[in-house]
RODO-2510 file (C-alpha; in nm, 4 decimals, decimal comma):
residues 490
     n   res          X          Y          Z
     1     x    -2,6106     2,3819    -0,3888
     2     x    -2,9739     2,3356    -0,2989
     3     x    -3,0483     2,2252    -0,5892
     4     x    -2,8118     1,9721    -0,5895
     5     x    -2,9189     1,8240    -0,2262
     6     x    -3,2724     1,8510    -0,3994
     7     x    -3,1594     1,5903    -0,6813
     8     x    -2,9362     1,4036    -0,4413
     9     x    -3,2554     1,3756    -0,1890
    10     x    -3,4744     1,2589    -0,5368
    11     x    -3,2347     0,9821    -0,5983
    12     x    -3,2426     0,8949    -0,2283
    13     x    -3,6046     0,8165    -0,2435
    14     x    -3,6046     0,6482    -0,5798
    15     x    -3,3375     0,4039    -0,5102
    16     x    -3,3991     0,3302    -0,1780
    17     x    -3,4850    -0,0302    -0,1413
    18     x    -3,2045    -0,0861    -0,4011
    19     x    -2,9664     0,1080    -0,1297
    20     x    -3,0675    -0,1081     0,1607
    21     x    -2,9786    -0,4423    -0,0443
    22     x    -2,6332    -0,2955    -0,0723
    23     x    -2,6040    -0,1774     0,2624
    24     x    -2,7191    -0,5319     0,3831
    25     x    -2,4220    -0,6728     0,1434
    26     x    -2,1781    -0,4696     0,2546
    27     x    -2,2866    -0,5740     0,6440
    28     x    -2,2423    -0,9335     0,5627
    29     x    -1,9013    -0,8597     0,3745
    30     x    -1,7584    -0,7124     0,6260
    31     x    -1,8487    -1,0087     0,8866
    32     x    -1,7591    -1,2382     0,6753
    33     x    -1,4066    -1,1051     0,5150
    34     x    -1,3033    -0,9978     0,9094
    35     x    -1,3376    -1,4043     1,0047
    36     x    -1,1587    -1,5471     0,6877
    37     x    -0,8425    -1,7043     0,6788
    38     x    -0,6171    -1,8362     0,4083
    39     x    -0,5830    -2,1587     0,6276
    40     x    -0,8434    -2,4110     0,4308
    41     x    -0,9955    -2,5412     0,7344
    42     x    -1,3807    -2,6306     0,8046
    43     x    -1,3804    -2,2982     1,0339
    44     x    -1,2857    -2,0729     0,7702
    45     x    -1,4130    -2,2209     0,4776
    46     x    -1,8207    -2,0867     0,5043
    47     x    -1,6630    -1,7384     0,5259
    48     x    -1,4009    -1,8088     0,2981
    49     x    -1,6328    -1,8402     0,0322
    50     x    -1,9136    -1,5614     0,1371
    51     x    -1,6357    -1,3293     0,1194
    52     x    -1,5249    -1,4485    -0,2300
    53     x    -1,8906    -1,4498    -0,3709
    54     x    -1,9328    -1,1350    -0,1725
    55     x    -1,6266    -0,9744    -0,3465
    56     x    -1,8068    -1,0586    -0,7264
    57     x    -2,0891    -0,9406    -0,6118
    58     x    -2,0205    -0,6450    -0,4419
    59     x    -1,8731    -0,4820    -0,7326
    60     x    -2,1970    -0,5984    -0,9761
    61     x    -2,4392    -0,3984    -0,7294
    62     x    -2,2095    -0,0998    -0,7749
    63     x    -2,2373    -0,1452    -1,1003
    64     x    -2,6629    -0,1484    -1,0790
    65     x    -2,6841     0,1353    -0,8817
    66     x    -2,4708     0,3754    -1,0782
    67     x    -2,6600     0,2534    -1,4037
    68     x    -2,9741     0,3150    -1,2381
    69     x    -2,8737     0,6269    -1,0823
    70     x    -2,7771     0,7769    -1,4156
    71     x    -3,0054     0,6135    -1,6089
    72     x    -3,2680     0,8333    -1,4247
    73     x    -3,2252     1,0961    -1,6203
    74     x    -3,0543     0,9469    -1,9026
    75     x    -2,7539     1,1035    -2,1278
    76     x    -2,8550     0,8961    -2,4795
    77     x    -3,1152     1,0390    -2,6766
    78     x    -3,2504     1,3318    -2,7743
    79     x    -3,5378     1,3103    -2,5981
    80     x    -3,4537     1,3549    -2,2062
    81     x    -3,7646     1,4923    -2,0234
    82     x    -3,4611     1,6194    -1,7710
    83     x    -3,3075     1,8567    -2,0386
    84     x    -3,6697     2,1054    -1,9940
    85     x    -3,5828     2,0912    -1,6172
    86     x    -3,4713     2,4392    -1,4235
    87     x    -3,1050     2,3054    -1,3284
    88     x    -2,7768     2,2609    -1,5157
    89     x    -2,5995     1,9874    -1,6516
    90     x    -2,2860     2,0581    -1,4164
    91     x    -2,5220     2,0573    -1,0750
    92     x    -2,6842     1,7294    -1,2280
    93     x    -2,3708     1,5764    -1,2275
    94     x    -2,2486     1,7275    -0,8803
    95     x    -2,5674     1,5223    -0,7310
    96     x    -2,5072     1,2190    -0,9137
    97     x    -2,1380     1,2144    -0,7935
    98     x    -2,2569     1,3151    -0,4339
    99     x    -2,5076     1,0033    -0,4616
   100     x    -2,2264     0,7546    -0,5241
   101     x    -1,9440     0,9249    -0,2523
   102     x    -2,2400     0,8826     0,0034
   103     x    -2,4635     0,5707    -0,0854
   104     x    -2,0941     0,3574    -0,1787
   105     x    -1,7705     0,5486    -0,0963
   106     x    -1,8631     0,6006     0,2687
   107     x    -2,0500     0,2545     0,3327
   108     x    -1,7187     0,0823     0,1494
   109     x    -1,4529     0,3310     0,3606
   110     x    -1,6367     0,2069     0,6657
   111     x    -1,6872    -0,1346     0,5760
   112     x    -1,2882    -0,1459     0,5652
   113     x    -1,2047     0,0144     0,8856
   114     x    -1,3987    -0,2550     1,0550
   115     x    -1,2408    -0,5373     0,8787
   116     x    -0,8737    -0,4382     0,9043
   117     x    -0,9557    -0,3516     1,2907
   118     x    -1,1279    -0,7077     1,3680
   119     x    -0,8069    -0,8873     1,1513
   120     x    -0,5961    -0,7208     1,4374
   121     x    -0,4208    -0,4396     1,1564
   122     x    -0,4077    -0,1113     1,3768
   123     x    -0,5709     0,1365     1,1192
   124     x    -0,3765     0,4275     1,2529
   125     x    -0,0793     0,2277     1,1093
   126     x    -0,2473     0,2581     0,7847
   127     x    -0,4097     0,5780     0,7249
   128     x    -0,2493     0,6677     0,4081
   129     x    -0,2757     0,3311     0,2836
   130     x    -0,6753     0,3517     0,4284
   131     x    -0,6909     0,6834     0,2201
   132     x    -0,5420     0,5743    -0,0452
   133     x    -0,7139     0,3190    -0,1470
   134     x    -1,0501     0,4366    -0,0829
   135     x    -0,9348     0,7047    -0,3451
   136     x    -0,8409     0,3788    -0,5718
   137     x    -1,1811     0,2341    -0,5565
   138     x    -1,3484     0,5588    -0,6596
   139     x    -1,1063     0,5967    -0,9607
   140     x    -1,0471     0,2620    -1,0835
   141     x    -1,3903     0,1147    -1,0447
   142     x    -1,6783     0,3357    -0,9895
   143     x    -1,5772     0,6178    -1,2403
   144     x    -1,5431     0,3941    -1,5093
   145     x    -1,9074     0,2055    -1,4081
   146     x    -2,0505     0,5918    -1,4168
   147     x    -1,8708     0,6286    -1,7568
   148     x    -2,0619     0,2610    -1,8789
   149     x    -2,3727     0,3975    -1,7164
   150     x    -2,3326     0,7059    -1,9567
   151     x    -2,3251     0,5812    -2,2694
   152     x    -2,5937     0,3383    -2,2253
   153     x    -3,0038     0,4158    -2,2020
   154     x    -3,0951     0,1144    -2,0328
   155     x    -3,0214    -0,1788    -1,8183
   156     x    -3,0278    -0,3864    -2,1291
   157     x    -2,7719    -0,1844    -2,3248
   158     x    -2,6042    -0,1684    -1,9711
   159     x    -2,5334    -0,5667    -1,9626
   160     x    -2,4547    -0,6135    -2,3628
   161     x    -2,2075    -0,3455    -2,3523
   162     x    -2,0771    -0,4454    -2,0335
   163     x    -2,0524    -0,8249    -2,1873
   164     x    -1,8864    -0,6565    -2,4778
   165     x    -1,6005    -0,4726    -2,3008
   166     x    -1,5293    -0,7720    -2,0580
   167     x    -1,5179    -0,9896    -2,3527
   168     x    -1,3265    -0,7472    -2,5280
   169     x    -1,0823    -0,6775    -2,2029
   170     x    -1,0037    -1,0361    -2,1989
   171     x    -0,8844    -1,0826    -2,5428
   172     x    -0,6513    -0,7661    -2,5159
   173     x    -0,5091    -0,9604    -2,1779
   174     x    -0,4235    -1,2033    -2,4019
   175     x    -0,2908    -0,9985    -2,6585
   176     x    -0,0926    -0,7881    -2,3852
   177     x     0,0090    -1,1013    -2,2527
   178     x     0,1775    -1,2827    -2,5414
   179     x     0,3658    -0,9258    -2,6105
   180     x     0,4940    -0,8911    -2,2203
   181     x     0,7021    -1,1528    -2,0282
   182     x     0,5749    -1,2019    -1,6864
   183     x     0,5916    -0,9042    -1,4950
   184     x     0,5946    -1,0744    -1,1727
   185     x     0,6946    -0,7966    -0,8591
   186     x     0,7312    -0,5183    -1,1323
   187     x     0,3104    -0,5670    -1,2312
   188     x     0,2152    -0,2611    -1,0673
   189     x     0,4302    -0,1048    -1,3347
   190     x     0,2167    -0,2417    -1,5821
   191     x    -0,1416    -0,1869    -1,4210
   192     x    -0,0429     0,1946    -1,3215
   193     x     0,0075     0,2545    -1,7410
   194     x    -0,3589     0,0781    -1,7726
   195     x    -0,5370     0,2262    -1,5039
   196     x    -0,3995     0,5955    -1,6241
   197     x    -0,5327     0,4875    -1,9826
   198     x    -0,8737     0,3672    -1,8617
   199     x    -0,9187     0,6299    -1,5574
   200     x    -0,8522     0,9030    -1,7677
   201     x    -1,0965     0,8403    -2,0439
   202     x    -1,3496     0,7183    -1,7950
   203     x    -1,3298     1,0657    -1,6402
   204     x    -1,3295     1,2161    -2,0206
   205     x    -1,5720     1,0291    -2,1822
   206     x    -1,8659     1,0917    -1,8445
   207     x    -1,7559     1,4714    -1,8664
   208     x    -1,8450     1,4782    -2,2466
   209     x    -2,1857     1,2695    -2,1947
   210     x    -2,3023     1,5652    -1,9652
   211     x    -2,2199     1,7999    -2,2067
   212     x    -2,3989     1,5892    -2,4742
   213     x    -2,0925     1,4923    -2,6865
   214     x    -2,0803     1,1204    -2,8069
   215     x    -1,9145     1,1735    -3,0862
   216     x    -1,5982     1,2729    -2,8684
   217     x    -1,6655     1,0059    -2,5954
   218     x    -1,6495     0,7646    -2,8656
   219     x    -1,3414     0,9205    -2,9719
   220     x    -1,2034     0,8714    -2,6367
   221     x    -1,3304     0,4826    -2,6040
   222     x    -1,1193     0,3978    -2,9310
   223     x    -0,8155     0,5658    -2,8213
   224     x    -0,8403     0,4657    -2,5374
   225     x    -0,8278     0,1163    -2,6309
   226     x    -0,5422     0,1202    -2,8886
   227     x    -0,3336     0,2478    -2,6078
   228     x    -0,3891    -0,0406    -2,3826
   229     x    -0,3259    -0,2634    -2,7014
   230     x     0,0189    -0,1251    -2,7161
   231     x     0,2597    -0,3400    -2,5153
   232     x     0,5267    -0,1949    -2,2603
   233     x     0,8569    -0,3072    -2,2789
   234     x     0,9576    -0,4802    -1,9780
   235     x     1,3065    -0,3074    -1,9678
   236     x     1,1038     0,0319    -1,9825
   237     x     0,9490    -0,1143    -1,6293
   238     x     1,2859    -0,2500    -1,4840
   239     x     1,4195     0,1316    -1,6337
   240     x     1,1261     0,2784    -1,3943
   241     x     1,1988     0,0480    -1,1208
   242     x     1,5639     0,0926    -1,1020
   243     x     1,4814     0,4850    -1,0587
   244     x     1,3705     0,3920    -0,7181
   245     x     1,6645     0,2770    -0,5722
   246     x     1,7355     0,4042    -0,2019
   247     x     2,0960     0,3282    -0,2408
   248     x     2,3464     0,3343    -0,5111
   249     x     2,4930     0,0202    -0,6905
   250     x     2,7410     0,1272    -0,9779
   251     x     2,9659    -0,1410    -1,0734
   252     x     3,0494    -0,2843    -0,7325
   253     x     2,8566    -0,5789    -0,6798
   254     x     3,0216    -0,8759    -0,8955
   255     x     2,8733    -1,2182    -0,9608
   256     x     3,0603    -1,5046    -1,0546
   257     x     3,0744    -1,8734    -1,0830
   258     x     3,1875    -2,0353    -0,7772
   259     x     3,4313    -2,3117    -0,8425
   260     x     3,4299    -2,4158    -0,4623
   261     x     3,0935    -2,5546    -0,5024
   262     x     2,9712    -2,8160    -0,7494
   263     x     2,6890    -2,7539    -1,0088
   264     x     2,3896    -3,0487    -0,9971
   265     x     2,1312    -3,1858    -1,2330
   266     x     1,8266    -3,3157    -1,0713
   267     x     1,4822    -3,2811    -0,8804
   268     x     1,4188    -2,9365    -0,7697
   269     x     1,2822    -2,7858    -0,5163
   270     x     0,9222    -2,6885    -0,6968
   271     x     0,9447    -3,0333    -0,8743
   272     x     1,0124    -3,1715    -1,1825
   273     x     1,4183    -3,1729    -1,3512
   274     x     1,6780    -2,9006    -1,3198
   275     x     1,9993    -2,7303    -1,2664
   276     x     2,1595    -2,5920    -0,9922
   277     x     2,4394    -2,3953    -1,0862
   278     x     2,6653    -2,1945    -0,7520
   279     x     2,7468    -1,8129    -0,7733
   280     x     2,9568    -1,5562    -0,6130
   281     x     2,8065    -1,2797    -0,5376
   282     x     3,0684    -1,0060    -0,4342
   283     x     3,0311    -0,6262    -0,2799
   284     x     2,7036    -0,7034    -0,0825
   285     x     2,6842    -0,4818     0,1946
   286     x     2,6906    -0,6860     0,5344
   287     x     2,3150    -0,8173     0,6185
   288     x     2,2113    -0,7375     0,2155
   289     x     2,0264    -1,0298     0,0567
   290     x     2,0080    -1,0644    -0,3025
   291     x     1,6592    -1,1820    -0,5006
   292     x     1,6097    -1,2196    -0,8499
   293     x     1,3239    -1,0300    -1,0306
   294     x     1,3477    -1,1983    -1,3436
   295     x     1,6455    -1,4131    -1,5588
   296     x     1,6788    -1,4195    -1,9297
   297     x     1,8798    -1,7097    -2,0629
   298     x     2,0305    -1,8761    -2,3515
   299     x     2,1591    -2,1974    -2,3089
   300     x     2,2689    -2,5243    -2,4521
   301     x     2,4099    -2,8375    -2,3381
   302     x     2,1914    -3,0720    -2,1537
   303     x     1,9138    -2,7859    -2,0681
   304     x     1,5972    -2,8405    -2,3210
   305     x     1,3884    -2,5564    -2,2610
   306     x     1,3374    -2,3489    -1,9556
   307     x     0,9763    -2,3151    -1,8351
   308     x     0,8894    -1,8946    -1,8212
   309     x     0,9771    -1,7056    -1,5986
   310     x     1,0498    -2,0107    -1,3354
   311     x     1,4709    -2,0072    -1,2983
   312     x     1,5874    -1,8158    -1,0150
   313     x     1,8355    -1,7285    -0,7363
   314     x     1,8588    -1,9134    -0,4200
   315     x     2,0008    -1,8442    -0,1589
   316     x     2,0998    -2,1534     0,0653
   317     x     2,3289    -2,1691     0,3894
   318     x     2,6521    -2,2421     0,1635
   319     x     2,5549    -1,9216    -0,0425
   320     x     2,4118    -1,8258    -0,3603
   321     x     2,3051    -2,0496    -0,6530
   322     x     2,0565    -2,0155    -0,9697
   323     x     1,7878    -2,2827    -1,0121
   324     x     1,6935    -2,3645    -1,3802
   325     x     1,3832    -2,5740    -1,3487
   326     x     1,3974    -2,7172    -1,7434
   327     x     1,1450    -2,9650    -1,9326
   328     x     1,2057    -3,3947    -1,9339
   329     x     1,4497    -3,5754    -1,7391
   330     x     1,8174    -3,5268    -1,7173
   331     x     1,9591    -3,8488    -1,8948
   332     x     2,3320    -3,9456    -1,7626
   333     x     2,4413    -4,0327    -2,1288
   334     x     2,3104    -3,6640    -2,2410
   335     x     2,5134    -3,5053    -1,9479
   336     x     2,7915    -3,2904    -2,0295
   337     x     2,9336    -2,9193    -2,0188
   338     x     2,6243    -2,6251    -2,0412
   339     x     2,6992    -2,3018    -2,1680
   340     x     2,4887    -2,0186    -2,0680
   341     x     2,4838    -1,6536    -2,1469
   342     x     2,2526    -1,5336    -1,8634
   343     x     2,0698    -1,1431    -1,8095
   344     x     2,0193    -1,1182    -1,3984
   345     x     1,7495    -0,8749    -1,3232
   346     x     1,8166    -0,8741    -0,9625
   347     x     1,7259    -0,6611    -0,6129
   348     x     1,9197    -0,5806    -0,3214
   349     x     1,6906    -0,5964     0,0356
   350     x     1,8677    -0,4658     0,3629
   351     x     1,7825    -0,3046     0,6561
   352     x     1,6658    -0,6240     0,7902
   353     x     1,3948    -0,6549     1,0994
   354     x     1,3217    -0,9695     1,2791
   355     x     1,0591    -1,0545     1,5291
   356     x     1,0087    -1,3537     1,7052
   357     x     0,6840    -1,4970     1,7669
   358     x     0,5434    -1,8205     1,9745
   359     x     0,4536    -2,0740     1,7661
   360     x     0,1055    -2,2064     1,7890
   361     x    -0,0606    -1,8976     1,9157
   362     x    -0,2594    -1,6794     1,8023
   363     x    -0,1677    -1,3855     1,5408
   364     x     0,1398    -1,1541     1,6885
   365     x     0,2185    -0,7876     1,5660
   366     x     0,5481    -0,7665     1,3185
   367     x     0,6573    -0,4498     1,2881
   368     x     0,6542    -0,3456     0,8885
   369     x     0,4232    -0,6402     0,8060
   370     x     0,1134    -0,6442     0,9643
   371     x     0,0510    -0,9567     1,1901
   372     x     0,1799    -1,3141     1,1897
   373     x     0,1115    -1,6514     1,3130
   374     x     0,2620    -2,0174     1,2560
   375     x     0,0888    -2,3362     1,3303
   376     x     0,2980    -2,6252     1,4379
   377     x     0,3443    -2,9691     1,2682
   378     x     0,1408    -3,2672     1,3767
   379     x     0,3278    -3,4325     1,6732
   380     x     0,5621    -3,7549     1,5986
   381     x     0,5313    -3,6664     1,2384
   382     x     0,8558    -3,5955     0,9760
   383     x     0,9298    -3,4147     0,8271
   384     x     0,7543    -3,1466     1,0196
   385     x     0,5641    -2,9578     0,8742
   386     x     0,5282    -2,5459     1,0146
   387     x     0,2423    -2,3081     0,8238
   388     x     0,2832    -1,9618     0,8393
   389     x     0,0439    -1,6963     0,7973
   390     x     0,0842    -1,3514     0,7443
   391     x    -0,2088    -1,0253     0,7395
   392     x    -0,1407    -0,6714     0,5920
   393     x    -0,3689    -0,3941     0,5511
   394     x    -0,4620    -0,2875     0,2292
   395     x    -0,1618    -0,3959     0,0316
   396     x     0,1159    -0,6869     0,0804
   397     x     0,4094    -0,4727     0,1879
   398     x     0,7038    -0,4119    -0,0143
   399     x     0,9655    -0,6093     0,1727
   400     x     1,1310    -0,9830     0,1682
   401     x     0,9918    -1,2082     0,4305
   402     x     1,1363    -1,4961     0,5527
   403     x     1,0545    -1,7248     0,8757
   404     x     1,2349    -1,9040     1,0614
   405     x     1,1295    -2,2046     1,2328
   406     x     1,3066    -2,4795     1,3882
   407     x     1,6519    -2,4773     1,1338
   408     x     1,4369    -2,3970     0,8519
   409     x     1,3835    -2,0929     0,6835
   410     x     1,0740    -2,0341     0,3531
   411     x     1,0565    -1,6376     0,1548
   412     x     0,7199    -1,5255     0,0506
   413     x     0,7464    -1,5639    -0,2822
   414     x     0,5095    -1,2493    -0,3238
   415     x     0,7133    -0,9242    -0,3513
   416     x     0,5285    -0,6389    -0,5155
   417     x     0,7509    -0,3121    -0,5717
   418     x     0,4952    -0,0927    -0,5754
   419     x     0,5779     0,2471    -0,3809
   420     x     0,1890     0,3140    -0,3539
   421     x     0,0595     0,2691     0,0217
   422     x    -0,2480     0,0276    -0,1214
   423     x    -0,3910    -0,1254    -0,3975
   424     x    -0,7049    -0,1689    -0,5597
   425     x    -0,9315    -0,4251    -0,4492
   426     x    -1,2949    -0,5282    -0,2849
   427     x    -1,1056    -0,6838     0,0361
   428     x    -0,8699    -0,4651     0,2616
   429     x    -0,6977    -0,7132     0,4200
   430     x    -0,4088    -0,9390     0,1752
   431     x    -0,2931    -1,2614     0,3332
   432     x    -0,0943    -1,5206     0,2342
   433     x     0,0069    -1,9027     0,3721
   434     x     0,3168    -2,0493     0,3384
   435     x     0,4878    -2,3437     0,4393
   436     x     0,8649    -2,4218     0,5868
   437     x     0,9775    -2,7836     0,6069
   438     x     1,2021    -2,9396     0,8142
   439     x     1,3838    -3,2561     0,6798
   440     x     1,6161    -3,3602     0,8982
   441     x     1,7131    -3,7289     1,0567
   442     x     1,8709    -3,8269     1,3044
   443     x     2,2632    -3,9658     1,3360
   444     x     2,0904    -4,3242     1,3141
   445     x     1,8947    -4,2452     0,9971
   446     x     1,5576    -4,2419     1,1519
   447     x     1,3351    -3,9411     1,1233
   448     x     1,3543    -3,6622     1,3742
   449     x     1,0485    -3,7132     1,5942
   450     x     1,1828    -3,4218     1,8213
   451     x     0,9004    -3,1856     1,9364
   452     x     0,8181    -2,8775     1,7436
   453     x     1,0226    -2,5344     1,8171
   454     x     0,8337    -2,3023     2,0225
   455     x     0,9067    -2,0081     1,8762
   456     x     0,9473    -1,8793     1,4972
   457     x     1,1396    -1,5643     1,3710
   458     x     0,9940    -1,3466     1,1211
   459     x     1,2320    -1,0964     0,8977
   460     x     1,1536    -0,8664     0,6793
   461     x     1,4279    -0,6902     0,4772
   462     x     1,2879    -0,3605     0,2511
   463     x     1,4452    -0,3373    -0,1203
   464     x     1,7212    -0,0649    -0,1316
   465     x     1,8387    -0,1155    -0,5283
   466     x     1,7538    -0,2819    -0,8488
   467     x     1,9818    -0,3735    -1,0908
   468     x     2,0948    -0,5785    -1,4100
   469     x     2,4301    -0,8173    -1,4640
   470     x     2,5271    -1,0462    -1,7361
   471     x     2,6432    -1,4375    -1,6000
   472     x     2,8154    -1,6456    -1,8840
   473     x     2,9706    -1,9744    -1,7436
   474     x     3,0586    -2,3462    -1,9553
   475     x     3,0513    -2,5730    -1,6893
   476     x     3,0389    -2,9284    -1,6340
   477     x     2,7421    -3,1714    -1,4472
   478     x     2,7155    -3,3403    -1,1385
   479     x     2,5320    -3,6700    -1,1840
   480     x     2,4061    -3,6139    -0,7891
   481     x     2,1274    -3,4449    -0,7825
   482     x     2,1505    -3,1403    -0,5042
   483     x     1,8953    -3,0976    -0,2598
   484     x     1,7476    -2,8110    -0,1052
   485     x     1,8114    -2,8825     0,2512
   486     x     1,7106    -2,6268     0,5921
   487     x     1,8113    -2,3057     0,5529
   488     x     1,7371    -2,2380     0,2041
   489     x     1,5137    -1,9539     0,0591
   490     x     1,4853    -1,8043    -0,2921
***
């Protein structure tokens, strides 16, 4: 042990003014990410983009001090002055990984308590997501920088091989990403397989550098890449997903096309042409709300080609129906029946929560979320336009979230699945903005020049069940294009 404090102290004192730079960054990160705001304004936008620069460059001077660190008694070579030294490889190593757990962990675990406490996030409401993720950081990023460090001799060899394997990580994204659909709220799926890959040779490939071993850390490096180049089946992730229903579904919840309501070709909603098509969606529990994770289609008729991964389920206040956004304009000569054979991957969300909260003040407490607070539109101006903003600490939660404002209701489009309490990244805080609209006129056919609501309703709903059913329907077209009025959310 005193040895290792006697390395640990040696490190101190070499890398000192390197330590203080990074101290001082991770000072003005942590003023700067506590006052940033997804709202673009001139107030936010200075610390907006510190904390954004901050965020690059935080991770870089990791990167520098852990190559420097090791590089002090480096592992290539044959010709280490350290190796005729009176201590072993294993206490080397113990002082190296004290150095970065003191000098980085600690500074960073800090850093984030201060930041989620100034955003108004309770950290007591968080501690296993604080933990957590300060256990992600150490993993994810700054064992695999020690492992980089490792097998290179200088700062030089440091920043090719680093170019390589960024260059090199990019073009297997793009491999991985023409082989996988869009993952959407099942990515964590995805990253978990990656980061288990990556973390584990990390880990295997520093180990064998202290034993002096390259020709197994190289080993390791190769494999480890040909297992990230193998794709994952995206039913394999729904499989996974599905395993973590709360509640069971069986066979009970039926969908079907609802011939009450007419289908429509038109605008939608996120722009450009497409399809509106109304379902029945039978055996929901009472207060259950149905999403879509992902739809696979065939289709003929009038639809030319869907864009990926864009259809989905909406639900509006006459019920359920599935948006198609689809390439070019819908034509009335070309109109005529559509046949679809359709693959709903879909999740059930109950146990609903709402909390109301004045609008135009500043950020409330939601239970489950975090904190929340929605601007109001510009006075005598329509359609009105309300912005919502919503703060959680250390990961966006796992639930659907919906406001309420005014006879309008918008969903956060953003709903990760991921059971772990956090997730990787150089901020602590994850907000988002989002908009709800209010088009309404009044019986004369002006616009409503009414003055904004007061107050705004937040919901959040967690996901109790994930499931799959097929939807085949040949249907006629509605020249009218519908229009997604208050009340609707998807």
């Amino acid at each position: 042990m005193s040895q290792t404090l006697h390395i640990f102290k040696k490190d101190v004192r070499y890398l000192r003014m390197d330590i203080l730079v990074i101290l001082a960054l991770m000072a003005l990160f942590a003023y700067a990410d506590s006052h940033s705001s997804p709202i673009l304004d001139d107030r936010h936008r200075v610390f907006n983009q510190t904390s954004d620069l901050l965020s690059i460059l935080l991770p870089l001077s990791w990167l520098y001090l852990i190559a420097r660190l090791i590089h002090a008694e480096p592992l290539v070579g044959d010709r280490q002055f350290w190796l005729t030294r009176p201590y072993s490889r294993a206490t080397l190593l113990a002082a190296k990984a004290l150095f970065v757990v003191a000098i980085i962990s600690v500074p960073k675990a800090i850093t984030d308590a201060i930041i989620v406490t100034a955003r108004g996030l309770p950290l007591s409401q968080s501690l296993s997501g604080f933990l957590w993720r300060e256990l992600l950081i150490a993993v994810v990023m700054l064992l695999p920088f020690a492992a980089l460090s490792s097998v290179t001799g200088s700062l030089t060899q440091l920043a090719t091989t680093a170019f390589v394997v960024v260059a090199a990580s990019i073009g297997l994204g793009e491999i991985t990403n023409g082989a996988n659909l869009e993952w959407g709220s099942l990515e964590w799926i995805r990253d978990t397989f990656s980061c288990l890959i990556f973390v584990t040779a990390a880990a295997l490939i520093t180990l064998f550098q202290y034993r002096r071993r390259p020709a197994a850390s190289l080993a390791i490096g190769i494999a480890a890449i040909v297992l990230f180049v193998v794709p994952i089946p995206w039913a394999l992730g729904f499989a996974i997903q599905s395993r973590l229903s709360k509640v069971p579904i069986g066979d009970g919840i039926k969908i079907t096309l609802d011939r009450t309501r007419q289908s429509h070709a038109g605008p939608t909603r996120l722009g450009g042409s497409g399809l509106l098509i109304p379902i029945a969606i039978a055996g929901i529990p009472d207060g259950a709300e149905i999403r879509d994770v992902r739809i696979d289609m065939v289709e003929s008729g009038i639809v030319n080609r869907l864009l990926p991964g864009a259809a989905g389920v909406i639900h509006g206040p006459d019920g359920y129906w599935i948006e198609i956004p689809v390439e070019g304009q819908f034509d009335r000569s070309a109109r005529g029946p559509v046949s679809m054979q359709a693959s709903l991957f879909l999740t059930m969300f109950g146990n609903a929560q709402s909390t109301t909260i004045p609008v135009g003040e500043p950020p409330s407490a939601v239970a489950g979320l975090g904190n929340c607070f929605v601007q109001g539109p510009r006075p005598g101006v329509s359609p009105k336009f309300y912005t919502a903003v919503c703060a959680s600490a250390f990961r966006w939660p796992r639930r659907l979230i919906s406001i309420d404002v005014d006879g309008a209701t918008s969903d956060y489009r953003d709903r990760p699945y991921s059971p772990f309490p956090a997730g990787a990244g150089i901020s602590p805080v994850t907000s988002f903005a989002d908009q709800v609209v209010v088009w309404r006129d009044r019986p004369d056919g002006m616009p409503d020049q009414s003055p904004a609501a007061r107050t705004a309703r937040i919901t959040i709903a967690e996901p109790l069940a994930h499931f799959r059913r097929q939807f085949g329907v040949s249907l006629p077209v509605a020249a009218a294009p519908a229009t997604a009025g208050d009340g609707w959310s998807r």
